[in-house]
C-alpha positions in Angstrom: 118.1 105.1 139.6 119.9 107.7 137.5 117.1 108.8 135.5 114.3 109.1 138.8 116.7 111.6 140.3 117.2 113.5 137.7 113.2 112.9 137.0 113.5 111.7 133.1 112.3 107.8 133.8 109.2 109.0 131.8 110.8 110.2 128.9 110.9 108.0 126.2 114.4 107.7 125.4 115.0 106.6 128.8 113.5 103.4 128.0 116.7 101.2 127.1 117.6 102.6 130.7 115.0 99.9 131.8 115.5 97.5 129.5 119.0 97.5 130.6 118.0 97.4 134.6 115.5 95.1 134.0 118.5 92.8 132.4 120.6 93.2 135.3 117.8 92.7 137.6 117.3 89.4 136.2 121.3 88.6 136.5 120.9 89.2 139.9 118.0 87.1 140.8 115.4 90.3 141.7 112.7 88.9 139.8 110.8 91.3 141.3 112.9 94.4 140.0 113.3 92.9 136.7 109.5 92.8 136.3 109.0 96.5 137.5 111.7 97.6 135.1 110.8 95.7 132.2 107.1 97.0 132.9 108.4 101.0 132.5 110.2 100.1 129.4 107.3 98.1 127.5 105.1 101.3 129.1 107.3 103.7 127.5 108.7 101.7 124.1 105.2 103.2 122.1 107.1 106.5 122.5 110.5 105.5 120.5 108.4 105.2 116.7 108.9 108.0 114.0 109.6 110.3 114.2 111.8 110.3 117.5 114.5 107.2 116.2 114.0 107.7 112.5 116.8 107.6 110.5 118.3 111.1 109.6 117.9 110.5 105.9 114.0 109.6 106.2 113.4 112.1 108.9 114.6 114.5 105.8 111.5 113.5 103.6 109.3 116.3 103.0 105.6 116.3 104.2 104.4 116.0 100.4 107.0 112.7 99.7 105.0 111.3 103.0 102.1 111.2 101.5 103.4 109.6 98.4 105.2 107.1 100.4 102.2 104.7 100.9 101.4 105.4 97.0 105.0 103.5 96.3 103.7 100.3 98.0 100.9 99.6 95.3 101.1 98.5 91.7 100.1 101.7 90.4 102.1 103.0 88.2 103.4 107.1 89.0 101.0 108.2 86.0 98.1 106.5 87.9 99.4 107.6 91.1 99.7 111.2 90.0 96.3 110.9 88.5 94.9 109.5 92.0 96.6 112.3 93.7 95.9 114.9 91.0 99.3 115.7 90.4 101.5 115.7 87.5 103.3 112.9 86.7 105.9 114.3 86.9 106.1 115.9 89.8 104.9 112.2 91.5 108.1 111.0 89.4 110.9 113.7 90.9 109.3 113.0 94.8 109.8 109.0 94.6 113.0 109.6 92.7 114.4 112.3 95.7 112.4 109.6 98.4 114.6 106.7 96.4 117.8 109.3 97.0 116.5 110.0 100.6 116.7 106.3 101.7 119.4 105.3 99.9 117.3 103.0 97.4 117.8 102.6 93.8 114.5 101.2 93.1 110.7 101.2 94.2 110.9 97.6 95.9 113.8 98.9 97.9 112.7 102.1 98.7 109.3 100.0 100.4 111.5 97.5 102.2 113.6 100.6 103.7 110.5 102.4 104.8 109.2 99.6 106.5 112.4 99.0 108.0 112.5 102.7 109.3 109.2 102.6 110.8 107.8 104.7 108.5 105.4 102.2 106.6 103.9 99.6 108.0 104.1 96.0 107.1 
């Protein structure tokens, strides 16, 4: 294979390399070879979550609208959240409002539903 020569089949972006083999593998009948491959990609897969395939946009989030993130997901309003935090409201309000801009959101719900969808909450 490509990537043993070149010795990159343990890099993670090398996985859908496998995937792919595995596929043709099973096309072909090699059970055998399709199991093997399948094997390196599942071992390697835990190595594609964010950051490495995050979306440019959310990969742009700073460190502190991170950690306010996970604040978005709960019915706490950004007073309460600022207060929980001990910031100022309204510095909680400008990082969810440039997070919302970030992910292309225009509200809290779907500024949650895109960060799960990017890896970067889970749920």
């Amino acid at each position: 294979m490509l990537a043993r020569d070149a010795k990159l089949e343990d890099y993670p972006p090398v996985t859908i390399l496998h995937a792919v083999a595995a596929q043709i593998a099973v096309h072909q009948g090699d059970r055998p070879r399709a199991k093997a491959e399948l094997t390196r990609a599942q071992r390697l897969r835990p190595g594609l979550t964010y950051p490495r395939l995050v979306h440019p946009a959310a990969s742009a989030l700073t460190a502190a609208e991170l950690r306010l993130l996970p604040m978005l997901t709960t019915h706490l309003s950004f007073r309460e959240i600022a207060e929980e935090m001990v910031l100022s409201p309204n510095t909680v309000k400008s990082q969810a409002m440039s997070i919302y801009h970030k992910l292309g959101a225009s509200s809290r719900n779907q500024t949650v539903t895109r960060s799960r969808q990017l890896g970067l909450l889970e749920g």
